[in-house]
C-alpha positions as CSV (number, residue, x, y, z in Angstrom):
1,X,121.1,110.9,103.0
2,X,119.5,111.5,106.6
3,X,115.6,111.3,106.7
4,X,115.0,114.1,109.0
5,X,111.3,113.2,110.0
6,X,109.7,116.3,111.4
7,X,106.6,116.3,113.8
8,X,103.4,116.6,111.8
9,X,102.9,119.8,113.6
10,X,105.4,121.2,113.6
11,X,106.3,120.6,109.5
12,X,103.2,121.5,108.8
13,X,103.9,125.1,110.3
14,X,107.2,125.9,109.0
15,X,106.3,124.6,106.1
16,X,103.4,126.4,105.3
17,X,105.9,129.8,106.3
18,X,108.3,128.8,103.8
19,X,105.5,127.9,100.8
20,X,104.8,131.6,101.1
21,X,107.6,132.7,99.4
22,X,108.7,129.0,97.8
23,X,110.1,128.1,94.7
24,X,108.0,126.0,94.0
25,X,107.0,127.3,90.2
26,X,103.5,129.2,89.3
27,X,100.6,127.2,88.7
28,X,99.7,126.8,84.8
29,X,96.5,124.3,84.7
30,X,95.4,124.0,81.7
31,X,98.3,124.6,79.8
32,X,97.7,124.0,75.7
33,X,101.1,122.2,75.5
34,X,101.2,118.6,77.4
35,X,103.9,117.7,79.1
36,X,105.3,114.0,78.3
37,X,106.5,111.5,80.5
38,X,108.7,108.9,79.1
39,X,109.7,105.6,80.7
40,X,113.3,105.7,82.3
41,X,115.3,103.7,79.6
42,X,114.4,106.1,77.1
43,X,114.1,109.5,80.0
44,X,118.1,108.6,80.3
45,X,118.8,109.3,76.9
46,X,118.0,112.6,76.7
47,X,119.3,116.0,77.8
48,X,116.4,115.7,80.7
49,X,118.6,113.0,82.5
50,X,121.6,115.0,83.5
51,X,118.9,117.7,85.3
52,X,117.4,115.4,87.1
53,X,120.4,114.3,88.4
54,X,120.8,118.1,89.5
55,X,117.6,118.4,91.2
56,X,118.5,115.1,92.8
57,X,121.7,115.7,94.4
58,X,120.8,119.6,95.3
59,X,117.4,118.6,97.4
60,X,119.4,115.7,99.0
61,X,122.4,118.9,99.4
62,X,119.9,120.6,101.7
63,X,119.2,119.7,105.1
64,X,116.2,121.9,105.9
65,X,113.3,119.3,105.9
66,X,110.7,122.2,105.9
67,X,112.3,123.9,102.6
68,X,110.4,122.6,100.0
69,X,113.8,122.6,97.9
70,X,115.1,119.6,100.2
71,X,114.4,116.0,99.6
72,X,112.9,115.6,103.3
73,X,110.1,118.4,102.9
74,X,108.4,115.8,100.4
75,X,109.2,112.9,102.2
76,X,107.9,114.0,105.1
77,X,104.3,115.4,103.1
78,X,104.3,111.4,102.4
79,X,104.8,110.6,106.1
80,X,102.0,113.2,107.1
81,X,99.3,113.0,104.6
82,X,99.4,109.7,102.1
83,X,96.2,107.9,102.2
84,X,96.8,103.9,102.1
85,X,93.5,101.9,102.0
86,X,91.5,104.7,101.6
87,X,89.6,106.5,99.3
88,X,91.4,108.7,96.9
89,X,95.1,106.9,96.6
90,X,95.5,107.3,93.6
91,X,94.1,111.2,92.6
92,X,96.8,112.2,96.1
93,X,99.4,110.5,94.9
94,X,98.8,112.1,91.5
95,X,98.8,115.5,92.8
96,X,101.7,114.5,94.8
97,X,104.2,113.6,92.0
98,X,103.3,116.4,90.1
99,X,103.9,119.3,92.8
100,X,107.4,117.2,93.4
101,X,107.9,117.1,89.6
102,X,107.3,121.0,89.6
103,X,109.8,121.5,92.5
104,X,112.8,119.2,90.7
105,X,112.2,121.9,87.7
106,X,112.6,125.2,89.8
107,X,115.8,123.4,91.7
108,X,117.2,121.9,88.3
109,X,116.7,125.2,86.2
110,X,115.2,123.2,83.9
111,X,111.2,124.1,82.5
112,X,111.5,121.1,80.5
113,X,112.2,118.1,82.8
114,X,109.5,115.6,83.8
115,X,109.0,112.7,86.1
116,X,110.6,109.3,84.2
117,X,108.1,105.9,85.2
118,X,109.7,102.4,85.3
119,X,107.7,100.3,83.6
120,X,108.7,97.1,85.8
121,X,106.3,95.0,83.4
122,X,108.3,95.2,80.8
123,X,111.9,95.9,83.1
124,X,111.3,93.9,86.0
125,X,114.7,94.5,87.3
126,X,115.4,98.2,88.1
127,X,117.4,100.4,86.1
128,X,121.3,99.9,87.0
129,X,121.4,103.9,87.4
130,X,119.7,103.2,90.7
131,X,121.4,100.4,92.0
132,X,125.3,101.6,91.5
133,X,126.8,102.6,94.9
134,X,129.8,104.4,93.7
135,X,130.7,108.0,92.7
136,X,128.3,109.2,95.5
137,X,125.4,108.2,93.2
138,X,122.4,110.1,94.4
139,X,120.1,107.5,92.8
140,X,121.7,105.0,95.2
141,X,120.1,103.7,98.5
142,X,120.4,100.4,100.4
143,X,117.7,98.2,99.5
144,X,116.8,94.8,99.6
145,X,116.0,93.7,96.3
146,X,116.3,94.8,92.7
147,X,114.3,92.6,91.2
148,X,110.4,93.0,91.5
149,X,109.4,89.9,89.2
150,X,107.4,88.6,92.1
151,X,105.3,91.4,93.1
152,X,104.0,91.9,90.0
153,X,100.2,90.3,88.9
154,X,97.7,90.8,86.3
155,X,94.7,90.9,88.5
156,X,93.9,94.6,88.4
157,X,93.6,94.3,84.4
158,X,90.3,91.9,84.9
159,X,87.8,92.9,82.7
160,X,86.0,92.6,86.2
161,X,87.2,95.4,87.4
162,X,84.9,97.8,85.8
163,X,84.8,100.6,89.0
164,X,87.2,102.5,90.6
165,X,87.0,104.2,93.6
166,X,88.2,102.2,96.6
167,X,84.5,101.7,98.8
168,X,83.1,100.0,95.8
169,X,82.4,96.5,94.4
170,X,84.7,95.5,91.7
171,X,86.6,98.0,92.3
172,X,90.4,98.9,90.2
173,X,92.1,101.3,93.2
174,X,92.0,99.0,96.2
175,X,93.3,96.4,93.8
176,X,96.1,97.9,92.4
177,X,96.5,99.3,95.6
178,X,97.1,95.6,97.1
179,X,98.5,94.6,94.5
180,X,101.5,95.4,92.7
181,X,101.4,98.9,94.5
182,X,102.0,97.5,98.0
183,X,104.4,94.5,96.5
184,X,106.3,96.5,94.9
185,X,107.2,98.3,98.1
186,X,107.8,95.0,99.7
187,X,110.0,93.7,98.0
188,X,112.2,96.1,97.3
189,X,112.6,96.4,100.5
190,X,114.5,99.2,102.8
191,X,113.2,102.7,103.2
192,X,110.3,101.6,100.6
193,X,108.9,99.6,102.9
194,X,108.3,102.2,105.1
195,X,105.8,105.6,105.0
196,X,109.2,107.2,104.6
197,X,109.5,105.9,101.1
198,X,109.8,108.9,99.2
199,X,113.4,108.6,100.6
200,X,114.4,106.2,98.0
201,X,114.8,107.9,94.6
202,X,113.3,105.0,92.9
203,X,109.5,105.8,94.9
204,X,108.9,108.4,92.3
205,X,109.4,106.2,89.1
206,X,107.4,103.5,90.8
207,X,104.0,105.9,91.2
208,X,105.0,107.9,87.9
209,X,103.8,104.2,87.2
210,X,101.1,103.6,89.2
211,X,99.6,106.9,87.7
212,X,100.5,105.6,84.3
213,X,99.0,102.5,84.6
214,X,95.5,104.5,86.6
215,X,95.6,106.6,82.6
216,X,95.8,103.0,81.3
217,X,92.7,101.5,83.0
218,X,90.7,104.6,82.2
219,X,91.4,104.1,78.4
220,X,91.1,100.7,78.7
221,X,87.1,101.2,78.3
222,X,85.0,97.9,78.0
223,X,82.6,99.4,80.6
224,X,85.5,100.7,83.1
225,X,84.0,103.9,84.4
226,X,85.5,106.7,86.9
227,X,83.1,108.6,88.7
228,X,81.8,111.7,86.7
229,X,83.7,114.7,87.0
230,X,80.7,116.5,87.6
231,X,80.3,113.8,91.0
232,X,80.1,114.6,94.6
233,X,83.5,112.6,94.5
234,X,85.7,115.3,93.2
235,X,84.8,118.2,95.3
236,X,87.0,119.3,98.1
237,X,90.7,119.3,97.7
238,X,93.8,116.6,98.5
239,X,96.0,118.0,101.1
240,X,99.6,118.4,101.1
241,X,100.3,121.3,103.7
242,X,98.4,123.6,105.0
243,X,99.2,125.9,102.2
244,X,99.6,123.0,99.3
245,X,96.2,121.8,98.2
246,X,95.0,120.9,95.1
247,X,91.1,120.6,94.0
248,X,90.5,116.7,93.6
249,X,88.8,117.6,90.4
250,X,91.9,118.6,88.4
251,X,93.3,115.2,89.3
252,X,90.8,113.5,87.4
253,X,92.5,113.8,84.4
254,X,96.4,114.0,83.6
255,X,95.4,115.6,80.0
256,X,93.3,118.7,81.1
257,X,94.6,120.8,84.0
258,X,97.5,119.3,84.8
259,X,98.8,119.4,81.5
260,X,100.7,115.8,80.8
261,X,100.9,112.3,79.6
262,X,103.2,109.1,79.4
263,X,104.5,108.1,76.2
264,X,102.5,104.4,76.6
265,X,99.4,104.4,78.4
266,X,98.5,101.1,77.1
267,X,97.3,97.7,79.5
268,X,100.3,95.5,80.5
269,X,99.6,92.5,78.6
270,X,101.3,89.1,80.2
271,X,103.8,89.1,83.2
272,X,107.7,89.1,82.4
273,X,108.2,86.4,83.9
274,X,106.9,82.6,82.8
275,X,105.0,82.2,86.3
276,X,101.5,82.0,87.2
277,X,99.5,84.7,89.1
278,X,99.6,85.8,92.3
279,X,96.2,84.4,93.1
280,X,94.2,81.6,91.9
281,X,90.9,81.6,93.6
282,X,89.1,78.2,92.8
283,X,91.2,75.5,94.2
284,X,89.5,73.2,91.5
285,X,91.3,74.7,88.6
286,X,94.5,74.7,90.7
287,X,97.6,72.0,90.3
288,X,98.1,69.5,93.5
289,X,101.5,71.9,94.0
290,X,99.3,75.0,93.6
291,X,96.6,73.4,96.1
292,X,99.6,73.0,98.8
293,X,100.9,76.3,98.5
294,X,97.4,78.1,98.7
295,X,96.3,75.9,102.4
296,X,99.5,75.0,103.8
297,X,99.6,72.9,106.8
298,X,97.7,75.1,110.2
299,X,100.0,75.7,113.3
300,X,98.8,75.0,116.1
301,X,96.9,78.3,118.1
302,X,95.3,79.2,121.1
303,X,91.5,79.6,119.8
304,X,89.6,83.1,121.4
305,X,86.0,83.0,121.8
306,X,83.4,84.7,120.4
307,X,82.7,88.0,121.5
308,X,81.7,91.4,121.0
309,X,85.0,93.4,120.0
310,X,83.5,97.1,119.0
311,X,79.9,98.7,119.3
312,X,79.8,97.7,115.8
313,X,81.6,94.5,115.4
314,X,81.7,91.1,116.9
315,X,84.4,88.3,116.1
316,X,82.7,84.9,115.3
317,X,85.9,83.3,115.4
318,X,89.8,83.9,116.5
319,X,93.6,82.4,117.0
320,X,96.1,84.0,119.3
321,X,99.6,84.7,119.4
322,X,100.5,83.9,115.5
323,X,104.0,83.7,114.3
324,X,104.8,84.4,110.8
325,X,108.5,83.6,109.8
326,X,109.8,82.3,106.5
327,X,107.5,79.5,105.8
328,X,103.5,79.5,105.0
329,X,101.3,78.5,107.4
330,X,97.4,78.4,107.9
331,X,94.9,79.3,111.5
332,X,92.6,77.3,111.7
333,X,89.0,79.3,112.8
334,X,86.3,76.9,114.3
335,X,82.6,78.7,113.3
336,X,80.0,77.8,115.8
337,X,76.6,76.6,114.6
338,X,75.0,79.7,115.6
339,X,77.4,81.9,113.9
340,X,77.1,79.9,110.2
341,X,73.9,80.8,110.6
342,X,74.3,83.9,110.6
343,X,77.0,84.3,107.8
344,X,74.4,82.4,106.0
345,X,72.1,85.0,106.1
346,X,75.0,88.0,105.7
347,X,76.3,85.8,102.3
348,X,72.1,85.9,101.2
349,X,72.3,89.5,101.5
350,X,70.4,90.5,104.6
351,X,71.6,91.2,108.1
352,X,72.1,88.7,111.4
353,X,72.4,88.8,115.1
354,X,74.5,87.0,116.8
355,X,74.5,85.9,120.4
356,X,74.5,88.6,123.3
357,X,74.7,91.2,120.8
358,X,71.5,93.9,120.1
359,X,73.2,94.4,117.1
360,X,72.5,93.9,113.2
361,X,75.5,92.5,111.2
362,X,75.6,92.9,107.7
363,X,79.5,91.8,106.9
364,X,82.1,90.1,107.5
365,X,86.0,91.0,107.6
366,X,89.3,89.2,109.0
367,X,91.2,91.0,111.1
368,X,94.6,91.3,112.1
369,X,94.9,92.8,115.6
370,X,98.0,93.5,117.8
371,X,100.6,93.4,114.6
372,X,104.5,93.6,115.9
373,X,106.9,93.6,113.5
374,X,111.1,92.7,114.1
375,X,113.7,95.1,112.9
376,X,114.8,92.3,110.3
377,X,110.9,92.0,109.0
378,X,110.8,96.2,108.5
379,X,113.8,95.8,106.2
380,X,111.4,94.0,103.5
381,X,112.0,91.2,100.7
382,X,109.0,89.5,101.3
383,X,105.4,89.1,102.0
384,X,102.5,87.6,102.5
385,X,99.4,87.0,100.0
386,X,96.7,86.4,102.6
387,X,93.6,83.3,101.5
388,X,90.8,82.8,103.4
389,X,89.8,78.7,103.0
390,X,86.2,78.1,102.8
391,X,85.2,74.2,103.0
392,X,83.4,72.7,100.4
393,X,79.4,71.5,100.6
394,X,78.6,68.0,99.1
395,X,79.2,69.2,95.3
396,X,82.0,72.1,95.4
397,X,85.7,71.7,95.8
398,X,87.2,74.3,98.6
399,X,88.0,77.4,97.4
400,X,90.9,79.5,98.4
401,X,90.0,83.1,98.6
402,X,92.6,85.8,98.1
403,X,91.7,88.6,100.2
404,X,95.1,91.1,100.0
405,X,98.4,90.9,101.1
406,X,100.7,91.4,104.3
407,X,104.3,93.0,104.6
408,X,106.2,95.3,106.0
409,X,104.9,98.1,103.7
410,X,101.1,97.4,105.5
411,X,102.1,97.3,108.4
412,X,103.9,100.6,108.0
413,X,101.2,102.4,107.1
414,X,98.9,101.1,109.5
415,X,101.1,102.1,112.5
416,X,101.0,105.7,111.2
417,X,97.7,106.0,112.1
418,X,98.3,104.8,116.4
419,X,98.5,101.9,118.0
420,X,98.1,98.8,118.7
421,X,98.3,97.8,114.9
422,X,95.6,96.9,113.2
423,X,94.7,95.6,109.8
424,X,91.2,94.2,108.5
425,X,89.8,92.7,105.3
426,X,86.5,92.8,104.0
427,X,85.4,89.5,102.6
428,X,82.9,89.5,99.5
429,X,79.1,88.5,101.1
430,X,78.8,86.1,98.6
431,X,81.6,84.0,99.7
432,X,79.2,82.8,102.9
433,X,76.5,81.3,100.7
434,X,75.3,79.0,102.0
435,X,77.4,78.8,105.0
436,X,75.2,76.6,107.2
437,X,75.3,73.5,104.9
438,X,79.3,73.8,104.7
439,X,81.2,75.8,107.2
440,X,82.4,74.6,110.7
441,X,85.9,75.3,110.0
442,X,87.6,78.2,108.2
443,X,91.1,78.9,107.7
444,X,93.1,81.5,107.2
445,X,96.3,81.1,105.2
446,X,99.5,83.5,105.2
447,X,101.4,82.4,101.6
448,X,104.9,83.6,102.3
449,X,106.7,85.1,99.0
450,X,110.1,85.8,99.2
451,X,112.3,88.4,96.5
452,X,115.5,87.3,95.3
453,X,116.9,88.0,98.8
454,X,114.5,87.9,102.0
455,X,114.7,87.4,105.9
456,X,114.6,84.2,107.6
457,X,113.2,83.2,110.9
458,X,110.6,85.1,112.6
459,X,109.3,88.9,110.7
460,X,106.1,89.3,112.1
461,X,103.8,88.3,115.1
462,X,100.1,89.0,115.1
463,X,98.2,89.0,118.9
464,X,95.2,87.8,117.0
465,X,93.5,86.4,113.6
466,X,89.9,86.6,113.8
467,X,86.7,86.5,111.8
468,X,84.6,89.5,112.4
469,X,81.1,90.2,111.5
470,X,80.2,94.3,111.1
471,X,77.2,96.7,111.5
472,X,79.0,98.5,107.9
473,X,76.8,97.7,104.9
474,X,80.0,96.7,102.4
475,X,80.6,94.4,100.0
476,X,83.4,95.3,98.6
């Protein structure tokens, strides 16, 4: 099938024509009788399977991408209105699948079919239904990998994690979000490594997941909390045209008004594969192997200097013209004395000013400025888990930092908002303790992981890797 992207405009106009008169089925919130969601190796066994199918190949069938009966209308919702690394991923997305799931019923003729999930922690491979090309399968799209064993990590499930919404300290969204969410894209590779994801039929088992595994971390307790439903958080409404909006507080719950749940909605234990983690943040617990492939060797960079990049932030340090292809690498960032003194004082918990600046700092991010991507690096299989390597004082080892993850997927979603692309992440204050007594020299390592199949040679090319002090009070 042909992605027919429509100008934001534009689709949202003739959209919002067509919704008036839509099939998209009435509204029944609160409906006494909850819906269940089973994963896809059961979902395929039952009488569901064969209308989903229907749904599939008749929204595919139709070629009017502002119809919300055709495959494209959603899609292009996606391409218009997902929020990626911002607040409210998840409770969007939620509404999102269940409008779609709503719309497969009215095209299928059947009142009784839900969304399937893959549960890729237990079936790391994806089901064989959606990777056979014959038969005009309408499951089937090109794609990279099959396998997602390698984007998968148990870091969300820290009992750390006890908050949720994305601008807030130990936080569960903007983890998950990173990682597998993000991954999972990644390496999977083709149109799901793109804002244009929904293409792929597989994008809606993968965030009938991700909302699965959001129920999950709610009933997970052990001091996990969600912000009240009574909070400022859930007023307003997630947008999906003009004329499809849902209140952000009937996506606090799948049980209440929307009216469903997932046959498990139980914690993914262990990985399914025998490998560590993604991450491993204290290089003193790691092995010598570990320790190499967390700081590989630096390339050698044309350093920037310090300077004032925004009325509200100022880069300490930089690197120019970096070249990420199929191996790690590290950039090195020399930190003048002036400016570890000022991290000092940002990692204590108070604010800093820096030279020629009026400005008070009071955080620190790494940025990513000027990010081109080639054609072969769009296509996906791989990415990158990103470290920043602080040096050690007289009694600490270094630590390796993880602070999120690059691919084609990222980068994707940061060129739908303009250009030139840019990504930045926030570093933890607490990390710069101290800073004077030990930091002259911070690094920044790219940790290439590739899928079953992946790219080689040069994927991505970034104008500039920089450490960034900010006027934004964060810590996240």
């Amino acid at each position: 099938m042909r992605h027919d992207p429509v100008g934001r405009r534009n689709f949202m106009q003739r959209s919002a024509m067509l919704l008036g008169a839509s099939a998209i089925l009435p509204e029944v919130f609160g409906q006494t009788t909850l819906m269940v969601r089973p994963e896809w190796q059961t979902f395929k066994t039952t009488p569901r399977y064969d209308s989903f199918l229907s749904a599939v190949k008749r929204m595919k069938a139709n070629t009017r991408a502002t119809d919300p009966r055709s495959w494209s209308y959603w899609t292009n919702i996606h391409l218009n209105r997902c929020p990626h690394s911002i607040p409210y991923f998840f409770a969007w997305h939620r509404g999102f699948i269940y409008y779609f799931e709503r719309q497969m019923r009215a095209v299928s003729g059947d009142s009784q079919l839900v969304l399937p999930y893959w549960d890729y922690y237990t079936n790391p491979t994806m089901p064989a239904e959606f990777t056979n090309p014959n038969g005009g399968n309408p499951l089937y799209v090109s794609r990279v990998n099959s396998n997602v064993s390698q984007a998968l990590t148990m870091a969300p499930f820290s009992s750390s994690l006890i908050n949720f919404p994305t601008n807030s300290a130990n936080a569960f969204e903007p983890s998950f979000e990173s990682a597998p969410h993000n991954l999972v894209h990644n390496i999977i590779g083709g149109v799901m490594a793109d804002m244009v994801s929904p293409t792929d039929p597989i994008f809606w088992l993968h965030h009938a997941n991700v909302d699965r595994l959001w129920v999950a971390w709610v009933g997970a307790g052990n001091g996990r909390t969600m912000p009240a439903r009574s909070s400022a958080y859930w007023s307003g409404s997630h947008m999906y045209t003009s004329s499809l909006t849902m209140p952000r507080s009937s996506t606090y719950s799948t049980r209440t008004t929307l009216g469903y749940r997932y046959v498990n909605e139980s914690f993914p234990t262990r990985l399914p594969s025998a490998r560590s983690a993604l991450s491993i943040p204290d290089l003193a617990q790691a092995t010598p192997d570990e320790a190499a492939r967390l700081q590989p060797p630096p390339g050698s960079f044309r350093i920037s200097p310090p300077r004032q990049t925004s009325d509200q932030t100022y880069a300490i340090s930089g690197a120019l013209d970096v070249s990420l292809d199929d191996r790690s690498i590290s950039v090195q960032l020399p930190v003048e004395s002036e400016s570890m003194q000022a991290l000092a004082q940002i990692g204590a918990g108070a604010s800093a000013s820096v030279r020629a600046s009026p400005q008070r700092y009071r955080s620190v991010q790494v940025v990513l400025d000027d990010v081109m991507i080639s054609d072969t690096g769009k296509r996906g299989g791989y990415y990158y888990q990103i470290y920043l390597n602080v040096p050690p004082d007289a009694s600490r080892k270094s630590q390796a930092i993880p602070i999120g993850t690059l691919g084609a997927f990222e980068i994707s979603g940061a060129a739908h908002h303009g250009s030139p692309v840019r990504l930045r992440y926030r570093i933890r204050r607490a990390v710069f303790a101290e800073a004077a007594s030990r930091i002259g020299q911070l690094s920044v390592s790219f940790v290439r992981v590739d899928g079953d199949e992946s790219p080689k040679g040069p994927v991505i090319g970034l104008g500039e890797v920089r450490l960034e002090t900010s006027t934004e009070d964060s810590d996240v």
